[in-house]
KEKE-3310 file (N, C-alpha, C; in steps of 0.2 Angstrom, whole numbers, plus 5000, padded with zeros to 4 digits):
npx = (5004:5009:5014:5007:5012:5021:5032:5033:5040:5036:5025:5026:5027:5015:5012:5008:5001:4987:4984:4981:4983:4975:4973:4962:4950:4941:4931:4920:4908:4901:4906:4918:4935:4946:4963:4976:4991:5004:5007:5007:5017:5016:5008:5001:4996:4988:4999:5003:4997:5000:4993:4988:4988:4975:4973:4968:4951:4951:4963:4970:4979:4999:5010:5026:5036:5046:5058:5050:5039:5021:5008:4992:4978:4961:4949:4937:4932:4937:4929:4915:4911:4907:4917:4932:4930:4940:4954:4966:4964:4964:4970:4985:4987:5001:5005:5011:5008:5011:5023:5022:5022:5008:4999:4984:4970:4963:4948:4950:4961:4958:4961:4975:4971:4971:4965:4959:4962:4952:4942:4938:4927:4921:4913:4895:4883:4875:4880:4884:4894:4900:4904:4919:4924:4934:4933:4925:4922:4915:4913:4914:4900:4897:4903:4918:4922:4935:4941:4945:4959:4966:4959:4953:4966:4969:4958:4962:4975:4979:4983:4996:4992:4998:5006:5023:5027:5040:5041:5032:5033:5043:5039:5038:5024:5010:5003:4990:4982:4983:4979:4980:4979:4971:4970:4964:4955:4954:4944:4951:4963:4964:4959:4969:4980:4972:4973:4984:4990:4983:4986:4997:4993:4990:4975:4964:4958:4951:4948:4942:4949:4961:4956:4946:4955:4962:4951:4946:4958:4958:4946:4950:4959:4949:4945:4951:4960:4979:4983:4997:4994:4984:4987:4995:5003:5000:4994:4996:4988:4993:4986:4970:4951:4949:4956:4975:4988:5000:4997:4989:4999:5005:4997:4996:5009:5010:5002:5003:4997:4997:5008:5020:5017:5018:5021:5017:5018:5012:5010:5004:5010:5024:5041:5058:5054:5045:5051:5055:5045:5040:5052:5049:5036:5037:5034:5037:5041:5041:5032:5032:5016:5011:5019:5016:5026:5035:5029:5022:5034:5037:5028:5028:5041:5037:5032:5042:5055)
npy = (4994:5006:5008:5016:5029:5034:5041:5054:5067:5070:5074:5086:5095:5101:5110:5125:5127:5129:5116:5101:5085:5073:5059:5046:5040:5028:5028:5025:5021:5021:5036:5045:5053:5064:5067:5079:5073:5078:5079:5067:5053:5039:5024:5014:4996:4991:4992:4983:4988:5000:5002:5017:5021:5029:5039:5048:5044:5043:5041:5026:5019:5019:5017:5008:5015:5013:5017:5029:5035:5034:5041:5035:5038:5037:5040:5041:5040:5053:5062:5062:5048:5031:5020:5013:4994:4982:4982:4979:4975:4986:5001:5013:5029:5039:5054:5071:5085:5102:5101:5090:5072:5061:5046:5043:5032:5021:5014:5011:5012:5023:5026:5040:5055:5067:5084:5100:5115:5124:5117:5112:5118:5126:5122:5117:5130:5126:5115:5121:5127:5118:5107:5096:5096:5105:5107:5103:5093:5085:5073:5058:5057:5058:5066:5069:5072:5083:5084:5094:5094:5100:5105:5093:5089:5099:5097:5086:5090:5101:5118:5128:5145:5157:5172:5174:5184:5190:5195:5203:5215:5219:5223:5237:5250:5246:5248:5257:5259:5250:5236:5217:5205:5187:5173:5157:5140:5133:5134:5133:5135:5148:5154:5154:5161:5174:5174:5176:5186:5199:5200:5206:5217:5223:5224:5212:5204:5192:5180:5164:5159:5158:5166:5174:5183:5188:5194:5205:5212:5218:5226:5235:5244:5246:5258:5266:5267:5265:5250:5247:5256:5250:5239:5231:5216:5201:5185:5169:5153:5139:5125:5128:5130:5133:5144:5141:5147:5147:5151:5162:5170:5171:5179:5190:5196:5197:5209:5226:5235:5228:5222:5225:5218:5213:5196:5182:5164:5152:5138:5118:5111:5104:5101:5101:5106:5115:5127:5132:5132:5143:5151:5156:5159:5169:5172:5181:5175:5157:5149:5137:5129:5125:5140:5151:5163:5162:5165:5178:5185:5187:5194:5206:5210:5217:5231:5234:5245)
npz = (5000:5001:4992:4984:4984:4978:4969:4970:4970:4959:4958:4963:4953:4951:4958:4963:4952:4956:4957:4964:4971:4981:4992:4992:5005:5016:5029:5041:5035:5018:5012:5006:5008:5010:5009:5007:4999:5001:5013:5017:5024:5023:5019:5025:5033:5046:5060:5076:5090:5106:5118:5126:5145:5153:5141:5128:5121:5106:5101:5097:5100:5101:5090:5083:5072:5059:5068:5076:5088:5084:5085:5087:5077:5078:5066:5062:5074:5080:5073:5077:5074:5072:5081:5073:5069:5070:5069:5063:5052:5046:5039:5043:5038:5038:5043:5042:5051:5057:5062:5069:5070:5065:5066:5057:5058:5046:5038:5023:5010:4995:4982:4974:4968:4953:4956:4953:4962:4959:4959:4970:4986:4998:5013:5012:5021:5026:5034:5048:5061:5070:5061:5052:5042:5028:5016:5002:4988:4970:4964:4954:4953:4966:4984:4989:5006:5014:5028:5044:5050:5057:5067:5073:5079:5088:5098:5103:5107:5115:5109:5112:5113:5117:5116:5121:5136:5136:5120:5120:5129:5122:5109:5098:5098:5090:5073:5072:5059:5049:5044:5048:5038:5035:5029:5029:5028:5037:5051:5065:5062:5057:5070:5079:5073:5070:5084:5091:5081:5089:5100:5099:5097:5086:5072:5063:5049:5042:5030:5019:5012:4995:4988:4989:5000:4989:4982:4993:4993:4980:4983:4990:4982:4971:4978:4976:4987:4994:4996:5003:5014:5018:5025:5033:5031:5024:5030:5023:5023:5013:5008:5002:4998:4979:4978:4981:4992:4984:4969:4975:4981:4969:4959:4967:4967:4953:4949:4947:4957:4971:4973:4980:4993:5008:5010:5023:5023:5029:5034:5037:5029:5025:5021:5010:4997:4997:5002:4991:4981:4987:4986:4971:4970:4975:4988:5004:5018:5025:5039:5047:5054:5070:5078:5092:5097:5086:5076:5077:5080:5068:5063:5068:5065:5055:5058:5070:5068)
capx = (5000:5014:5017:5001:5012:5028:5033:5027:5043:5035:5019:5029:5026:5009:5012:5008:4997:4984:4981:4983:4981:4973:4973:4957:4949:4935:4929:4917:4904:4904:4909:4925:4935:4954:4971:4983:4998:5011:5005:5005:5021:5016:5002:5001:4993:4989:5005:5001:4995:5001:4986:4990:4982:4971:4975:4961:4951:4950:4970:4968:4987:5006:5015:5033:5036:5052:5062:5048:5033:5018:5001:4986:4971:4954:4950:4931:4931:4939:4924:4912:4910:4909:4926:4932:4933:4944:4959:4970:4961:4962:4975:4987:4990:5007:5008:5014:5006:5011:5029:5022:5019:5004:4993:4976:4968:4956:4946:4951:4960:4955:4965:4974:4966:4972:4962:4961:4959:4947:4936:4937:4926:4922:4910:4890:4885:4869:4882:4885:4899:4905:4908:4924:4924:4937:4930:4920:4920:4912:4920:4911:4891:4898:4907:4922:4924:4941:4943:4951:4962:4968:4953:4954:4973:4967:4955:4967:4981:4979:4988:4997:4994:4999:5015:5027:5026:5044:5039:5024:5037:5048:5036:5035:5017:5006:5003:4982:4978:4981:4976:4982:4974:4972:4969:4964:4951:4953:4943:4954:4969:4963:4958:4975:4985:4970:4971:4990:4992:4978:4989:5002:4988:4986:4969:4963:4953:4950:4945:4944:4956:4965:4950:4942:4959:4965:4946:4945:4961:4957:4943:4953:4961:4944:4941:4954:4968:4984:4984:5001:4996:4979:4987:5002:5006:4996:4996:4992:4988:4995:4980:4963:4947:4945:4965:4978:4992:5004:4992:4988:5004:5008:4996:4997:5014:5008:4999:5006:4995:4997:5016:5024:5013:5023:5016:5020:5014:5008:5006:5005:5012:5032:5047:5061:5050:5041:5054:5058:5039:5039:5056:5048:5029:5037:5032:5043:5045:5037:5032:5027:5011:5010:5021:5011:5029:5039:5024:5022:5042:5039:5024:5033:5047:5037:5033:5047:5061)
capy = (5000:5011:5012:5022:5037:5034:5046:5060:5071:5071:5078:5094:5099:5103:5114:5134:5128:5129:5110:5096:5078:5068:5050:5043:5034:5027:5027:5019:5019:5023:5042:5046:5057:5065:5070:5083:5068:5081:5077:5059:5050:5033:5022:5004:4989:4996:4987:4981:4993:4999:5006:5022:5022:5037:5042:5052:5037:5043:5038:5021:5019:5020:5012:5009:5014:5017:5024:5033:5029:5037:5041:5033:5041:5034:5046:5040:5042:5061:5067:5059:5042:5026:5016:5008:4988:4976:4988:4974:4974:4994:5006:5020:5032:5042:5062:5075:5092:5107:5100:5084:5066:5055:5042:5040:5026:5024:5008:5008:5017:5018:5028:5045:5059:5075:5089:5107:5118:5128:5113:5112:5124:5128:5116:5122:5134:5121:5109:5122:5130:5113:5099:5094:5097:5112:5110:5096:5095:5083:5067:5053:5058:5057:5069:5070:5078:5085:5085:5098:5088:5103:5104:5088:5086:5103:5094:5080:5091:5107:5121:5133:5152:5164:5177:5175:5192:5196:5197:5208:5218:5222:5227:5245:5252:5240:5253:5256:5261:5246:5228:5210:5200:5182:5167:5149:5137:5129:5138:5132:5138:5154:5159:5156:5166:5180:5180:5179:5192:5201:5198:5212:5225:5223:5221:5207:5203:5187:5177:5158:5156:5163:5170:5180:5187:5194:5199:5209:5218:5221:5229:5240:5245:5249:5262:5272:5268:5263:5245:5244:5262:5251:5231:5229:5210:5195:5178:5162:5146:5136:5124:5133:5129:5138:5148:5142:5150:5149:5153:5168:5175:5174:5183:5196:5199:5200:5216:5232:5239:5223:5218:5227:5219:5206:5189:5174:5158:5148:5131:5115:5106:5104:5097:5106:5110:5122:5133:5132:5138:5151:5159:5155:5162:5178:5178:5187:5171:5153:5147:5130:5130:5133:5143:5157:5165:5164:5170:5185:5190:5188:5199:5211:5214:5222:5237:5235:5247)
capz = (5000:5003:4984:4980:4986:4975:4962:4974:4966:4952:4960:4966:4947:4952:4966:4960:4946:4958:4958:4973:4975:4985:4994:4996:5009:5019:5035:5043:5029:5012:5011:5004:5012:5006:5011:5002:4995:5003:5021:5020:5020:5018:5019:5029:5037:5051:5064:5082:5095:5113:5122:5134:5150:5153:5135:5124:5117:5100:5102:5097:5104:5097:5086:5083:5064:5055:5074:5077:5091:5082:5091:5080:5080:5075:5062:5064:5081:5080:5070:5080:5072:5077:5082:5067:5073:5068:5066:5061:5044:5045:5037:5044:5037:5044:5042:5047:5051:5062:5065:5071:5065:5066:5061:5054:5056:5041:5036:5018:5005:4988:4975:4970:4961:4952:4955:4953:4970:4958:4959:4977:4987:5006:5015:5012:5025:5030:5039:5053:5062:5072:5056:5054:5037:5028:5010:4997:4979:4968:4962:4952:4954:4975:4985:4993:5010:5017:5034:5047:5052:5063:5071:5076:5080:5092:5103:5106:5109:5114:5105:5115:5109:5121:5115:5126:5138:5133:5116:5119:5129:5117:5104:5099:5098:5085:5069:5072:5056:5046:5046:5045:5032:5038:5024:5028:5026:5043:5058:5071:5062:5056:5074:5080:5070:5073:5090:5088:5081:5091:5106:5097:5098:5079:5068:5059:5045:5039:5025:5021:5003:4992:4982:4995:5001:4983:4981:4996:4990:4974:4982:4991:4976:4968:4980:4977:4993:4991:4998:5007:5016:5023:5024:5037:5028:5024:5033:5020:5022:5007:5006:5003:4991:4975:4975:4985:4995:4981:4968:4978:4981:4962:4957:4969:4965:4945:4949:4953:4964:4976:4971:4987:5000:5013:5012:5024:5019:5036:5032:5041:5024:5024:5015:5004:4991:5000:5001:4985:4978:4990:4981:4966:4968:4977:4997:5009:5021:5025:5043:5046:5060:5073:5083:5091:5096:5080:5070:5082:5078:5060:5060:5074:5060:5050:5062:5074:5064)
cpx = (5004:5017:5013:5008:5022:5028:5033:5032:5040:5029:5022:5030:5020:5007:5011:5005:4989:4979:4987:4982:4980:4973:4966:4955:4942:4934:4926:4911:4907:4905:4916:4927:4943:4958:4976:4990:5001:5010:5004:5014:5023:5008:5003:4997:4995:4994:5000:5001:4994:4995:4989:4987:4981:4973:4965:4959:4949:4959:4969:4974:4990:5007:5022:5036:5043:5056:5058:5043:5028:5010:4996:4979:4965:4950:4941:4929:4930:4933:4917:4907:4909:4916:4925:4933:4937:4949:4965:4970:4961:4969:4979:4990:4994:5006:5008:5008:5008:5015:5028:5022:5015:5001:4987:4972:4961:4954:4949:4954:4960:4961:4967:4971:4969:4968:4965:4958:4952:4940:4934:4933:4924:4914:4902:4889:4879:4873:4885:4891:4904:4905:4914:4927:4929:4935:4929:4923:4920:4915:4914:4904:4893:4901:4912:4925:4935:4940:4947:4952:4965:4964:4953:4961:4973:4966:4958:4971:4981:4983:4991:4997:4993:5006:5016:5028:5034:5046:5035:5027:5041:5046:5037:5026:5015:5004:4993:4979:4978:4981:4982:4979:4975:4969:4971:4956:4950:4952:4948:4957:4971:4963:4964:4979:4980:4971:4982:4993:4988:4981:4995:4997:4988:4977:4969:4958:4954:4947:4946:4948:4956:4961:4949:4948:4961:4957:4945:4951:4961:4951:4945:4955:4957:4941:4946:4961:4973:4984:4989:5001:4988:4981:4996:5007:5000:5001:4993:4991:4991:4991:4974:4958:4949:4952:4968:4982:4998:5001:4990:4994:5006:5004:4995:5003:5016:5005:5000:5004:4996:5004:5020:5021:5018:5019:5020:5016:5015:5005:5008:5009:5020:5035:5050:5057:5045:5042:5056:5052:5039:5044:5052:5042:5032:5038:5040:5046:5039:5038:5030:5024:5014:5013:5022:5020:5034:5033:5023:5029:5041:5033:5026:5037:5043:5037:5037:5055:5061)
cpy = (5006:5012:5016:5029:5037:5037:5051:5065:5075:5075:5085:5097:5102:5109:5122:5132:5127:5121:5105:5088:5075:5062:5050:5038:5033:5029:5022:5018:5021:5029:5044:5052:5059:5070:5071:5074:5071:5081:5070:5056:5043:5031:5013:4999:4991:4988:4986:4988:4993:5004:5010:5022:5027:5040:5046:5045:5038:5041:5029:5017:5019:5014:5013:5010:5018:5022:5026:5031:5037:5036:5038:5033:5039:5039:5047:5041:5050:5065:5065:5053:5038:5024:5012:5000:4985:4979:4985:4973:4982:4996:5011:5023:5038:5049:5067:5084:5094:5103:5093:5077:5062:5051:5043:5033:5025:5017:5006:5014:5016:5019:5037:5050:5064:5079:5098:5113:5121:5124:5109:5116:5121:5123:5120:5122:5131:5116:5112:5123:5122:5106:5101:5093:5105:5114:5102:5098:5087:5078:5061:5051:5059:5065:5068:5077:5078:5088:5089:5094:5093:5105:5099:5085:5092:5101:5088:5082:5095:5111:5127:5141:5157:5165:5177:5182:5196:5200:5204:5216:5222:5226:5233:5244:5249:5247:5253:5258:5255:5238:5224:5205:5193:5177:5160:5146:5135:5135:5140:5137:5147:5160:5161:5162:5172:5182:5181:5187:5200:5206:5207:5219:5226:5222:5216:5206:5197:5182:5169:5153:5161:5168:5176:5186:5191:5197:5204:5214:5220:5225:5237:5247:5250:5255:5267:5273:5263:5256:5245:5251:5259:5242:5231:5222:5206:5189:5173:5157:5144:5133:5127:5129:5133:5143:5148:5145:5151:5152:5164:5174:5177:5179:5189:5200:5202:5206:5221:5235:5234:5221:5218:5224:5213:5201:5184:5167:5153:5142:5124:5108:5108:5101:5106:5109:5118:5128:5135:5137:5144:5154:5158:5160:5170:5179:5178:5178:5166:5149:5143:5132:5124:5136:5150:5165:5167:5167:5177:5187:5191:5196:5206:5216:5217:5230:5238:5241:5253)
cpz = (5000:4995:4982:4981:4981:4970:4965:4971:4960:4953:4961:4958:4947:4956:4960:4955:4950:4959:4963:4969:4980:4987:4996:4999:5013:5027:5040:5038:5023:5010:5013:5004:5008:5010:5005:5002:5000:5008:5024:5017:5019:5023:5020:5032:5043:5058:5072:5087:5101:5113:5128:5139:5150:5146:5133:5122:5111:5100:5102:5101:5101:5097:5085:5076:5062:5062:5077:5082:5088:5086:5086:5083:5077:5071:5062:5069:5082:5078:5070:5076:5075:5076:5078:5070:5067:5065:5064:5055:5043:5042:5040:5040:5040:5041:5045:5046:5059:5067:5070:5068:5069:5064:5061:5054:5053:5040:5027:5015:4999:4984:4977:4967:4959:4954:4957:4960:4968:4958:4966:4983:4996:5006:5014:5019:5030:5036:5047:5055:5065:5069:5055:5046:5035:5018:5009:4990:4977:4966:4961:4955:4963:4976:4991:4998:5011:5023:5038:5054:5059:5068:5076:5081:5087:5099:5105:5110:5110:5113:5109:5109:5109:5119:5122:5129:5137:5125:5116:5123:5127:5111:5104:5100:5090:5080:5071:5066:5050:5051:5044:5041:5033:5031:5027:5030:5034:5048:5063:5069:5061:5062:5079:5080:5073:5081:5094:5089:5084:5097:5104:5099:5091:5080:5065:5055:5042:5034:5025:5015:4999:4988:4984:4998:4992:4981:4986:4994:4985:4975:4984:4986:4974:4972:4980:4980:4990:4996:5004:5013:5021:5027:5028:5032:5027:5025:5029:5021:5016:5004:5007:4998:4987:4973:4982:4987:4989:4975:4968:4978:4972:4959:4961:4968:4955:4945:4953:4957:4968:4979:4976:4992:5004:5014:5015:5023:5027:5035:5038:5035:5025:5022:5012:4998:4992:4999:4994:4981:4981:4986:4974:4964:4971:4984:5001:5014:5023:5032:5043:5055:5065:5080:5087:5092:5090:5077:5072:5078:5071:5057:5064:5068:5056:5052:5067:5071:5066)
residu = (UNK:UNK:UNK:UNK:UNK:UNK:UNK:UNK:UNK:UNK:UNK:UNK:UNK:UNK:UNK:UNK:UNK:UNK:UNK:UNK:UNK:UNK:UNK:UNK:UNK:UNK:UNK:UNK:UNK:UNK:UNK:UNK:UNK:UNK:UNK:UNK:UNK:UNK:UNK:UNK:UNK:UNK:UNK:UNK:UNK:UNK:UNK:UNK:UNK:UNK:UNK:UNK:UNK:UNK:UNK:UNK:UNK:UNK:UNK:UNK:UNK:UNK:UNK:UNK:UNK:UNK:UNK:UNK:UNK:UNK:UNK:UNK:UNK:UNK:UNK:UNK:UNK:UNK:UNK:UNK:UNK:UNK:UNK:UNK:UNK:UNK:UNK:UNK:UNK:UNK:UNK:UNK:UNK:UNK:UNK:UNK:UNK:UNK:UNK:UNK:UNK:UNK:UNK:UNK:UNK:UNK:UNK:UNK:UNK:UNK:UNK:UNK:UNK:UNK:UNK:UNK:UNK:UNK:UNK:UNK:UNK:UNK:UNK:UNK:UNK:UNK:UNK:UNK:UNK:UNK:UNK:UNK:UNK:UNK:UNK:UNK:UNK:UNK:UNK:UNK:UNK:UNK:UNK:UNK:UNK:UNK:UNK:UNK:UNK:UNK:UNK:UNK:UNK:UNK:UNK:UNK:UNK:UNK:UNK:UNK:UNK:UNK:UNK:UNK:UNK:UNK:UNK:UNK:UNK:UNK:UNK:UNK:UNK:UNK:UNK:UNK:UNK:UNK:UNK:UNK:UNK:UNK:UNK:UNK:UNK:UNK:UNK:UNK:UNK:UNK:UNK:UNK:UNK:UNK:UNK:UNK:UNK:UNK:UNK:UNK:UNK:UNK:UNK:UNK:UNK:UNK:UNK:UNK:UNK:UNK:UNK:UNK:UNK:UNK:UNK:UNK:UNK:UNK:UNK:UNK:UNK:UNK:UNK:UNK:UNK:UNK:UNK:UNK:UNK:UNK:UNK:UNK:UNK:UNK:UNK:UNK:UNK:UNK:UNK:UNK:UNK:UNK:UNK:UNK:UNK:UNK:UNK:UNK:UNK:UNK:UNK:UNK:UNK:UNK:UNK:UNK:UNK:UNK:UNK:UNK:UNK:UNK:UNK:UNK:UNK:UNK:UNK:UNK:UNK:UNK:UNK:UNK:UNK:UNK:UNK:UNK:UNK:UNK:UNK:UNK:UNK:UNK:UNK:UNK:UNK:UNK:UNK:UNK:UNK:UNK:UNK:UNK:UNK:UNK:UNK:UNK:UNK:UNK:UNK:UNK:UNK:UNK:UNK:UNK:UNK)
# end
């Protein structure tokens, strides 16, 4: 099963053309579910399992995989499913987000798929604020959800994201007249960064992918003011529906009124490649989530001078 994921090199030609890959898989029924490729970095029979006392019980227990003990978590459970049984006949999938590694434990997975972020959109707005969902799109008469997985990896683990008071010490006086422009699809993560950078004595405005963020400053634009005189920086996710974080930067750097703006790219996705699109698409600097003090200093240097 660990060959589905093989060639993944070759995937990294995808990246900035505003399209993804997916690994699909099951759960506990038949709705099929996906994960970005560049977050998974293999795919196996799921091994024997130590049980933690007093652990969370979506923790189904740790593994010993490759050096590594990795926590494995019922992926069904987390989003309030039933407990997958018979986890012997089940899958893990291993990946990393937000500078950790974990497992997934999924009942089946099926296949790969190309698609286009433009064909991936934001969850309808009938499923309410607490699904577990960060976007859907269509897929063979069905649809595949996509799971916030940082949501979930949240209420397991909680996320520390208080600035350190000698941070907030040292700051000069936060500018009051402009903003910070926040982009990403995932609640959790969004509210993070806003209350982050909140914590500085900045503003915040928020959006949920790269669309919404370059349409709200082209609206700016359209009124007349000079952008980088109402917009401190921008904060991106990298994965979003509909235009993602790379995407986004390029074309904000294609259009003069936008070009100067300072973008960091805040993603829970990593590898060398990363850094490689960010020099490529344009932004200023690339933080992997989530560390509420270094992102604080990176947003600090903009007005600290």
């Amino acid at each position: 099963m660990a060959g589905v994921l093989d060639g993944v090199n070759q995937r990294t030609q995808m990246v900035g053309q505003n399209r993804l890959e997916l690994l699909l898989f099951k759960l506990a029924g038949k709705q099929i579910y996906g994960i970005n490729v560049f977050k998974v970095r293999e795919v196996l029979q799921c091994p024997p399992l130590t049980q933690l006392p007093n652990g969370n019980p979506v923790v189904r227990g740790v593994a010993h995989i490759r050096g590594e003990t990795v926590s494995v978590v019922d992926l069904s459970m987390a989003i309030g499913g039933p407990m997958l049984p018979n986890i012997s006949n089940c899958f893990v999938v291993i990946s990393e987000y937000n500078r950790k590694v974990q497992g997934f434990l999924v009942n089946s997975v099926e296949r790969i798929v190309n698609m286009s972020w433009g064909d991936i959109h934001p969850p309808p707005k009938g499923v309410g604020k607490n699904n577990y969902l960060t976007a859907v799109s269509e897929f063979e008469n069905g649809l595949i959800e996509i799971i916030d997985v940082e949501k979930v990896l949240s209420e397991i683990i909680p996320t520390n994201e208080t600035v350190s008071t000698g941070l907030l010490e040292e700051s000069h006086k936060a500018p009051q007249d402009k903003v910070v422009l926040v982009a990403d699809d995932s609640a959790v993560a969004r509210n993070q960064v806003k209350r982050t950078v909140e914590q500085l004595g900045l503003k915040t405005h928020t959006v949920i992918n790269g669309k919404e963020a370059l349409d709200w400053l082209l609206g700016i634009v359209k009124q007349g003011k000079n952008v980088n005189d109402e917009v401190l920086l921008v904060i991106s996710d990298i994965e979003m529906p509909e235009m993602d974080g790379y995407t986004f930067t390029a074309e904000v750097r294609a259009n003069p009124d936008l070009s100067d703006l300072h973008i960091i790219l805040h993603t829970s996705l990593s590898g060398v490649f990363n850094k490689a699109m960010i020099e490529k698409v344009g932004a200023n600097k690339f933080i992997a989530k989530f560390d509420p003090n270094e992102l604080a200093a990176a947003v600090r240097s903009q007005y600290d001078q």
